[in-house]
C-alpha atoms as an extended CHARMM CRD file, in Angstrom:
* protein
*
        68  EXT
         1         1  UNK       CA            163.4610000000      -70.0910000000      -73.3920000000  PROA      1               0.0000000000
         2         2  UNK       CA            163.3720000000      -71.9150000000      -70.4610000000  PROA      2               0.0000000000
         3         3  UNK       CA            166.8470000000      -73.3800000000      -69.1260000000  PROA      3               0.0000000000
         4         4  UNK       CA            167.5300000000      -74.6490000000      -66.2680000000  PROA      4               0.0000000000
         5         5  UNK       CA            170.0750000000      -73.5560000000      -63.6210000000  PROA      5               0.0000000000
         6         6  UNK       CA            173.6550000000      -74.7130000000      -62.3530000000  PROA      6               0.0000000000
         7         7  UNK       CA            175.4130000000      -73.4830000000      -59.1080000000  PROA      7               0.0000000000
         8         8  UNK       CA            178.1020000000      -72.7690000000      -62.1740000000  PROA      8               0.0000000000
         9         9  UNK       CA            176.2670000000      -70.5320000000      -64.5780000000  PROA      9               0.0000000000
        10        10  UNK       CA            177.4010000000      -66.7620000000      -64.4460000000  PROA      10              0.0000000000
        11        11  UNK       CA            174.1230000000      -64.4670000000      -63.9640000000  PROA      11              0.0000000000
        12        12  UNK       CA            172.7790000000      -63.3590000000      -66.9950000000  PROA      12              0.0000000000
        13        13  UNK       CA            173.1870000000      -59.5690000000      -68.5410000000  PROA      13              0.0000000000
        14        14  UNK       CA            170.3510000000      -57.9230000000      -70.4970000000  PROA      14              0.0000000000
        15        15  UNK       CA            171.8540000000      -57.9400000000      -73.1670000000  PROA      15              0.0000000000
        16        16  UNK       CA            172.2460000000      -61.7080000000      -72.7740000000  PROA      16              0.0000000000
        17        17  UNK       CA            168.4450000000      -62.6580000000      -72.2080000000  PROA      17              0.0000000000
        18        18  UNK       CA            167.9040000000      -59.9270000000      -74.8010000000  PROA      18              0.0000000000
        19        19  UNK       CA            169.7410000000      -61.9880000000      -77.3180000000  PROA      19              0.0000000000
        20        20  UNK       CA            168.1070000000      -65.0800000000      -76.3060000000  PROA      20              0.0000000000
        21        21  UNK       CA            165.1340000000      -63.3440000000      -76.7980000000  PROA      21              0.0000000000
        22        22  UNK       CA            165.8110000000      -62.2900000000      -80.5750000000  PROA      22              0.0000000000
        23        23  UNK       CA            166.8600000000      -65.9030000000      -81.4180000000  PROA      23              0.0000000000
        24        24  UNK       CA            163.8610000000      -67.6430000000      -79.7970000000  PROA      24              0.0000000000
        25        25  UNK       CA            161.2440000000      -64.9740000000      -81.7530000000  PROA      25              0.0000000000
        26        26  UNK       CA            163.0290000000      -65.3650000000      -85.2200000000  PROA      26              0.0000000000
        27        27  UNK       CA            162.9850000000      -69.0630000000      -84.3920000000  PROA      27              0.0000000000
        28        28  UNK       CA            159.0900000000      -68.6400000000      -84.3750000000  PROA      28              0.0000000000
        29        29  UNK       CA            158.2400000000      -66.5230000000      -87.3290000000  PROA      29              0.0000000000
        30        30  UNK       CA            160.6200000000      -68.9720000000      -89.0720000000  PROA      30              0.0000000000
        31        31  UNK       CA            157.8540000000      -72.0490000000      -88.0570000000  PROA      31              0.0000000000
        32        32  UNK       CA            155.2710000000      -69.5750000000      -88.6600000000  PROA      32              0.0000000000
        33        33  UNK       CA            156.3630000000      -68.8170000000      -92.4640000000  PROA      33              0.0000000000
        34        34  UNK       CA            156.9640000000      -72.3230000000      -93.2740000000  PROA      34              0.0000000000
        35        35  UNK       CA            153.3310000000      -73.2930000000      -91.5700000000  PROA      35              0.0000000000
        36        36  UNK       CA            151.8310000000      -70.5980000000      -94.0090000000  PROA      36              0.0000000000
        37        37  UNK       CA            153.5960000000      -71.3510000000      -96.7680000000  PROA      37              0.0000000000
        38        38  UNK       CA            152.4430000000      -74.7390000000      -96.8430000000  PROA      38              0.0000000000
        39        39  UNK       CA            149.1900000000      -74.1490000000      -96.1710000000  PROA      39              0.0000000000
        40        40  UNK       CA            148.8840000000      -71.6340000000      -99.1630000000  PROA      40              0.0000000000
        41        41  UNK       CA            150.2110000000      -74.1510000000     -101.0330000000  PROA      41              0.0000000000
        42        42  UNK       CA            147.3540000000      -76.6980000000     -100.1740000000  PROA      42              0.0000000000
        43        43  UNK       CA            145.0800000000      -73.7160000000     -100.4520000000  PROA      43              0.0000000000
        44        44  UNK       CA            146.2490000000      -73.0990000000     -104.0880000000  PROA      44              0.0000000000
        45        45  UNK       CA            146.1150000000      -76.8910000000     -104.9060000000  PROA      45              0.0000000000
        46        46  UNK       CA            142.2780000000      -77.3170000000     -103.8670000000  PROA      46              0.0000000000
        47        47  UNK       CA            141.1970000000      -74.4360000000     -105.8910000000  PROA      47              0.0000000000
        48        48  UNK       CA            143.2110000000      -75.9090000000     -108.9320000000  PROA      48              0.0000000000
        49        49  UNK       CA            141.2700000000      -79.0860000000     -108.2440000000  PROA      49              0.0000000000
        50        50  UNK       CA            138.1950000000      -77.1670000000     -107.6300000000  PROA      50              0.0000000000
        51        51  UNK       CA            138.6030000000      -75.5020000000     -110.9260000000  PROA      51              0.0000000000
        52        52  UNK       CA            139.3960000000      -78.0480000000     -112.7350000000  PROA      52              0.0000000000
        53        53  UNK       CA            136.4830000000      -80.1250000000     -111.4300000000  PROA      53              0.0000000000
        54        54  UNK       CA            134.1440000000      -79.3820000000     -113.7380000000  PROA      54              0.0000000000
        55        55  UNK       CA            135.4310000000      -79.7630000000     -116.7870000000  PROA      55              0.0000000000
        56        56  UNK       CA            136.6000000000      -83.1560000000     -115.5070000000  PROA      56              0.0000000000
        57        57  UNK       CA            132.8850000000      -84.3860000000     -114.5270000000  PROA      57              0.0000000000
        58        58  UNK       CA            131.7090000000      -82.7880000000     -118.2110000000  PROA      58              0.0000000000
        59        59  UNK       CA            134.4180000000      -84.9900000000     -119.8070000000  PROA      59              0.0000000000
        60        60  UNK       CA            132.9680000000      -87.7190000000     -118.4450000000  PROA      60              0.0000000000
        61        61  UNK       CA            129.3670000000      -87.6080000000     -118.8370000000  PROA      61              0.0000000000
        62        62  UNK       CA            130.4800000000      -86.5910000000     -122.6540000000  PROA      62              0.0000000000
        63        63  UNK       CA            131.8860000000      -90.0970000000     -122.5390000000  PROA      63              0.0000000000
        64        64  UNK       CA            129.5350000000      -91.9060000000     -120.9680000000  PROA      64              0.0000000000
        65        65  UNK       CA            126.9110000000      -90.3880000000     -123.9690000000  PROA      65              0.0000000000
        66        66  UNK       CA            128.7800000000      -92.6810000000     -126.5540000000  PROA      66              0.0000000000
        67        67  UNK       CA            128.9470000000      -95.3760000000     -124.3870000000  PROA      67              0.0000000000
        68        68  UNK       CA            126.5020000000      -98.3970000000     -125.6470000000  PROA      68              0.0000000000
């Protein structure tokens, strides 16, 4: 949002900062989405692994019984 100025540059309308506005905000929620969306995916994964823990350590120890 910040830009910086030439002797050059035509002032600004509202409509114009308005605009630049709109594009900087969707810009935003864009990051925003793909930030949550990857962190619900890590989210999901650890309670997979979380799930699936048990049965995994009660695998093992049935394993290790038959072990001599």
């Amino acid at each position: 949002m910040c830009m910086t100025h030439l002797k050059s540059d035509k002032p600004q309308t509202k409509l114009g900062i308005l605009n630049m506005a709109v594009e900087v905000i969707m810009q935003l929620e864009q990051q925003v989405r793909v930030r949550n969306a990857k962190h619900s995916r890590r989210s999901q994964k650890k309670e997979e692994d979380s799930a699936r823990a048990p049965y995994e350590m009660n695998r093992r120890n049935w394993r290790r019984g038959f072990e001599v």
